[in-house]
C-alpha positions in Angstrom: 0.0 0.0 0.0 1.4 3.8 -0.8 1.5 6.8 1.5 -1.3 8.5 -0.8 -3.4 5.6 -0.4 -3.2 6.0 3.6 -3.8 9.9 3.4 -6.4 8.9 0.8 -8.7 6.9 2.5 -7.2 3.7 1.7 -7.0 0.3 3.9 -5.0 1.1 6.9 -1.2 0.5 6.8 -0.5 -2.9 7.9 3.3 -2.3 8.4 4.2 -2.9 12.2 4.2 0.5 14.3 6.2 2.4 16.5 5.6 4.9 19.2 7.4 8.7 19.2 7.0 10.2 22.5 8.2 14.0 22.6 9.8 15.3 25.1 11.2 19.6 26.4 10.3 21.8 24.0 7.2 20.5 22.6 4.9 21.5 24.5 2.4 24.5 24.1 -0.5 25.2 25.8 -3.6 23.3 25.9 -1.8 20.4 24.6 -4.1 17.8 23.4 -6.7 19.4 25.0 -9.4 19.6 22.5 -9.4 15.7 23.4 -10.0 15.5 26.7 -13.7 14.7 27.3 -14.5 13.9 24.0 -11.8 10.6 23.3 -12.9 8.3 26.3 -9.3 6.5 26.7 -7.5 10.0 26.3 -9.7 11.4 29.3 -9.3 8.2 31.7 -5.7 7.9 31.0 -5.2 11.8 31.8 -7.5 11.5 34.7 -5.3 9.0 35.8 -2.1 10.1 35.6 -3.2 13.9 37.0 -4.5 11.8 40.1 -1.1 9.8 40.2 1.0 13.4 39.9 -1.3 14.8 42.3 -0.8 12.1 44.7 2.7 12.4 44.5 2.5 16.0 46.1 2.7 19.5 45.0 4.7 20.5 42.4 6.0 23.9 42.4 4.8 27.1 44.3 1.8 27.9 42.0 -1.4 27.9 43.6 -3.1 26.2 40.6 -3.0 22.7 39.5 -1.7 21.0 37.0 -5.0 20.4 35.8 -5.8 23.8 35.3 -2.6 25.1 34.3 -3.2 22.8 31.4 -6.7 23.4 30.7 -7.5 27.0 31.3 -3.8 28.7 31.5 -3.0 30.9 28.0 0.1 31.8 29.4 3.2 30.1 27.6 5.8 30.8 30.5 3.1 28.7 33.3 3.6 25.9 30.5 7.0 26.0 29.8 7.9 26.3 33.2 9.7 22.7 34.7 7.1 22.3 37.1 4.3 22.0 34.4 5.9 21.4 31.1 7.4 18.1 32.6 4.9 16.3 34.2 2.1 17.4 31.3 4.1 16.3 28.9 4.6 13.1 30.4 0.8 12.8 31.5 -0.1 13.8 27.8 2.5 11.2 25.5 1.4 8.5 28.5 -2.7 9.2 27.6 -1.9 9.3 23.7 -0.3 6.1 24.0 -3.1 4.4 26.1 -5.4 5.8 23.4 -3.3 4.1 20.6 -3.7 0.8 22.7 -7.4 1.5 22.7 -7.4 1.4 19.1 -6.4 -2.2 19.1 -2.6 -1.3 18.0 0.2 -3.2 19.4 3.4 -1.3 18.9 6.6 -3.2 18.2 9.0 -0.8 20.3 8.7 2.8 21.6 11.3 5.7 21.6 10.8 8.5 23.5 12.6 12.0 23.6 13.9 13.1 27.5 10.7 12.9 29.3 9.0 10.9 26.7 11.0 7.7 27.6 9.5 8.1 31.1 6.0 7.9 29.5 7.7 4.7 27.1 8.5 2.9 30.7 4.9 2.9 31.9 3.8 2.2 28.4 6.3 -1.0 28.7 5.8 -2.0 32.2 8.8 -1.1 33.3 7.0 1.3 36.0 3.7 1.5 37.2 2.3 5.0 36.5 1.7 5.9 39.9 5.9 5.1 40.7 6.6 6.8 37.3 4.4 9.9 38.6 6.7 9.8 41.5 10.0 9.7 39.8 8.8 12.5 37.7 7.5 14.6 40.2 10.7 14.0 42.5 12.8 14.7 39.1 11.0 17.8 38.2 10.8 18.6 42.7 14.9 18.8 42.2 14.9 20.7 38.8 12.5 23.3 39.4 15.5 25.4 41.8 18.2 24.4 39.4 19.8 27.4 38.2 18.1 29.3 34.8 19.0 27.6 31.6 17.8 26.8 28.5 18.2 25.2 24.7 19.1 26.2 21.5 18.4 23.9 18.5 21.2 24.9 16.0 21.3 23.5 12.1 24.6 22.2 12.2 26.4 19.1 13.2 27.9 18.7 16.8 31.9 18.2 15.2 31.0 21.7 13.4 29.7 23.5 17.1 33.0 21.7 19.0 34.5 25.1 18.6 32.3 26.9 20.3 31.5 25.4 23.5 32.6 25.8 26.6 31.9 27.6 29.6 29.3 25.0 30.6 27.9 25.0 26.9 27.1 21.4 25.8 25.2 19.1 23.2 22.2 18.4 25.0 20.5 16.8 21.7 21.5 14.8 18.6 18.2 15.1 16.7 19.3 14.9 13.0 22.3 14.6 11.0 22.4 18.8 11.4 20.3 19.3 13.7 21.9 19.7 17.6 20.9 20.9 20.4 22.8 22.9 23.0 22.2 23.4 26.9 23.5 25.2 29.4 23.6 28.2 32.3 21.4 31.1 30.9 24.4 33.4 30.5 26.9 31.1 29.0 24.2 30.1 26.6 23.7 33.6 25.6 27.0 34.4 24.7 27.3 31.0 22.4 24.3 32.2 20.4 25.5 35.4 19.8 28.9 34.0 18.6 26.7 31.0 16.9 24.5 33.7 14.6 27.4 36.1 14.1 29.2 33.0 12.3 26.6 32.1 10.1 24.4 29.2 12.2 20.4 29.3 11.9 20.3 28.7 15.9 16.6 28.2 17.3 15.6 29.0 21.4 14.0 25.3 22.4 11.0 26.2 25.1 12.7 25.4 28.3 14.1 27.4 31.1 16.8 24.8 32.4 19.1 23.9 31.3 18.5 19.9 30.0 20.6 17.6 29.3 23.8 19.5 30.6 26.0 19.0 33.4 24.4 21.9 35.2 22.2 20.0 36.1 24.1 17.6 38.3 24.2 18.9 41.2 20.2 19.0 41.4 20.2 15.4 40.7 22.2 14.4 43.9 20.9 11.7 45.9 17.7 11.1 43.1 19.3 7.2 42.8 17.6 6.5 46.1 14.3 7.9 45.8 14.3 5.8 42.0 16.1 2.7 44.1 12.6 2.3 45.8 10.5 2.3 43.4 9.7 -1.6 41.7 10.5 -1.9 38.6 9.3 -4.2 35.7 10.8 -6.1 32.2 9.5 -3.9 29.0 7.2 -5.8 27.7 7.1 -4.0 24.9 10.8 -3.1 23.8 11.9 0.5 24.3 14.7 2.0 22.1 16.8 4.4 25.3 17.1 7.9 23.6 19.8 8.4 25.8 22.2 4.5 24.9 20.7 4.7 21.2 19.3 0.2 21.8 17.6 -1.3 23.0 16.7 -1.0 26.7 17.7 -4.1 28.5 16.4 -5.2 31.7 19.3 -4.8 33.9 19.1 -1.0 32.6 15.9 -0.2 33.5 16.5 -1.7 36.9 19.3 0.5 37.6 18.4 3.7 39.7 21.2 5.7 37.9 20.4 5.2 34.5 16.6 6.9 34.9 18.8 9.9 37.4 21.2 11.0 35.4 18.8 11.4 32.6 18.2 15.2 33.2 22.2 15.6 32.8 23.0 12.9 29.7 22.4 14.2 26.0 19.6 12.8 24.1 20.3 11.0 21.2 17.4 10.7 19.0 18.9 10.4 15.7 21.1 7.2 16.2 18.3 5.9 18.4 16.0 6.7 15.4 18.5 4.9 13.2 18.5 1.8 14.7 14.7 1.5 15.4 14.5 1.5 11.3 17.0 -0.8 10.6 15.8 -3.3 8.5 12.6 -2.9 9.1 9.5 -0.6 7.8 7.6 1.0 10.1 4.9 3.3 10.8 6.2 6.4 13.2 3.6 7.1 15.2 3.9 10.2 17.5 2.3 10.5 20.6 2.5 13.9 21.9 2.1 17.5 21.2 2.8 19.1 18.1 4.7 16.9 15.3 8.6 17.8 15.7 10.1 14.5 16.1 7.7 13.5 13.0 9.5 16.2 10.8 12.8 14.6 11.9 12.1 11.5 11.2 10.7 12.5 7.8 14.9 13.3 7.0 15.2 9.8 7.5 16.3 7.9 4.5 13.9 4.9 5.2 10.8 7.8 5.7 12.1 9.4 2.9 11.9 6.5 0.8 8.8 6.0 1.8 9.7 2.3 3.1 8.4 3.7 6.6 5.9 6.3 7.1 5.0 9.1 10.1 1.6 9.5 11.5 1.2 12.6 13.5 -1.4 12.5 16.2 -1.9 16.1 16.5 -1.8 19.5 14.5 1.8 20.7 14.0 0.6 24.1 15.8 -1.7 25.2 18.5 -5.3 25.4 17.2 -8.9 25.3 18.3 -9.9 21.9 19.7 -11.6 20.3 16.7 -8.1 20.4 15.1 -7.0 18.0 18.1 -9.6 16.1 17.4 -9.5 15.8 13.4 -5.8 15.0 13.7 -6.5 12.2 15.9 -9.7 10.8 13.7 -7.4 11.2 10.8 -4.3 9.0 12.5 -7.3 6.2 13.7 -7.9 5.7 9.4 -4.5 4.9 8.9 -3.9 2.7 12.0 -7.2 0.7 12.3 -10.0 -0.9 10.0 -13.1 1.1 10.2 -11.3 4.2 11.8 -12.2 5.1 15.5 -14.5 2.7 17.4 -18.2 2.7 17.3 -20.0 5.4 18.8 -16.3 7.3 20.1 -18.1 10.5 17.9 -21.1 10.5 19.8 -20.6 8.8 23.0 -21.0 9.8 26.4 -18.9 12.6 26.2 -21.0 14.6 24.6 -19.6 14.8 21.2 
């Protein structure tokens, strides 16, 4: 079967499928939103994972929930904020993926991008997702008085940025054959820009106010092996591909406390992880999250670009009014499942 005939109405794609789980920077607010009371598993998995965050504790000083912030705040600084973008964007790629199970869809293997390989774990079964709530919300607890940071996504490979960093500056992201990211202190990060863009680079600001993926970070992290060391932990039953160790995610890994603590400081490295879930074999790249970033890298993909593998978005590129969340998702359902969503899902009980 061809691409066109997927976008076209064809027969769904029967090539196995794969899970994208975003991760800092792609989030916005209202994130998946327009889905929540209308898609039944998307609005029991949230539920869910909102209780498991709340019972976890407070995050932050904001008098608001999470809930709230994600439902009614316009503001893009509350969102972008550790102490919301983090655990939202985990609850979010967690619900999408539950709502992918719904469908009937067994994925072959999930990869998820910083956070997102949080929301692959539970996903797996390598935690439950009321200990993954509490790693998060101990992770983002520890992050959320780290220094101010942030990321710049820069069109250029990390051997051609070597010369420029330092003074804290680091790859925090291989997400394409030219396309790095870099993290570090707020001031140091600034002064790398400017040199960055006086040289020539097309550099990008990532939405994020720490610094990820950077040694900065280490010193917040201190001591976050023995909260992880309590929490049980399961074999993936479904196989995740580590953004951070670019394979397969063995067992022994997941059980060890330090690999999921350090995973704030280590750089994420989506490409060769991205590489090695499409060797020799076709897939369909199905992103669970906000927005459709990690689709348009994998579209630079030779096997995507060959069309031997396709992506399936699961949401609008962009912000929009919530019937674009939920033509997006109607739209993925025809390509992924015979008969497209489930009887009565567009005029169930939720009032759609």
């Amino acid at each position: 079967m061809t691409d066109r005939a997927a976008r076209t109405g064809g027969p769904p794609d029967d090539r196995p499928v794969a899970l994208l789980l975003p991760g800092q920077g792609s989030q916005h607010v209202r994130m998946a939103a327009g889905l929540y009371g209308v898609e039944p598993a998307f609005t029991d998995a949230m539920d869910e994972a909102l209780a498991a965050l709340a019972a976890a504790g407070p995050l932050g000083r904001r008098a608001t929930g999470l809930r709230e912030d994600w439902l009614n705040s316009r503001d893009s600084a509350v969102v972008d904020h550790v102490t919301r973008s983090q655990p939202l964007l985990f609850a979010v790629d967690h619900a999408l993926g539950r709502l992918v199970l719904d469908w009937g869809v067994r994925p072959v293997a999930l990869l998820g991008h910083s956070i997102g390989e949080v929301a692959a774990a539970v996903l797996s079964g390598i935690f439950t997702l009321r200990d993954a709530a509490a790693l998060v919300h101990d992770r983002v607890g520890r992050l959320a008085d780290a220094p101010p940071g942030g990321m710049v996504a820069v069109a250029a490979a990390p051997e051609e940025l070597a010369p420029y960093l330092g003074g804290g500056v680091v790859v925090g992201a291989v997400n394409a054959v030219r396309q790095t990211v870099l993290a570090g202190l707020a001031d140091p990060l600034r002064a790398t820009t400017e040199e960055l863009r006086a040289a020539g680079f097309v550099v990008r600001p990532v939405a994020a106010s720490t610094a990820f993926h950077s040694p900065a970070l280490a010193p917040a992290m201190e001591g976050s092996e023995d909260r992880i060391a309590a929490l049980p932990v399961g074999d993936p039953a479904i196989p995740v591909v580590s953004g951070y160790t670019a394979r397969p995610l063995t067992a022994a890994e997941a059980k060890e406390p330090g690999f999921w603590s350090r995973q704030p400081v280590d750089p994420v490295l989506f490409w060769p992880a991205l590489d090695l879930l499409l060797d020799g074999r076709d897939l369909v790249l199905v992103e669970a999250g906000p927005g459709q970033g990690l689709s348009q890298l994998a579209r630079r993909h030779p096997a995507v670009r060959s069309g031997r593998s396709v992506t399936v978005p699961l949401l609008p590129s962009a912000p929009g009014p919530p019937e674009a969340d939920l033509a997006a998702v109607r739209a993925a359902a025809e390509r992924l499942r015979p008969g497209g969503l489930p009887p009565g899902r567009t005029a169930g009980p939720f009032g759609v």
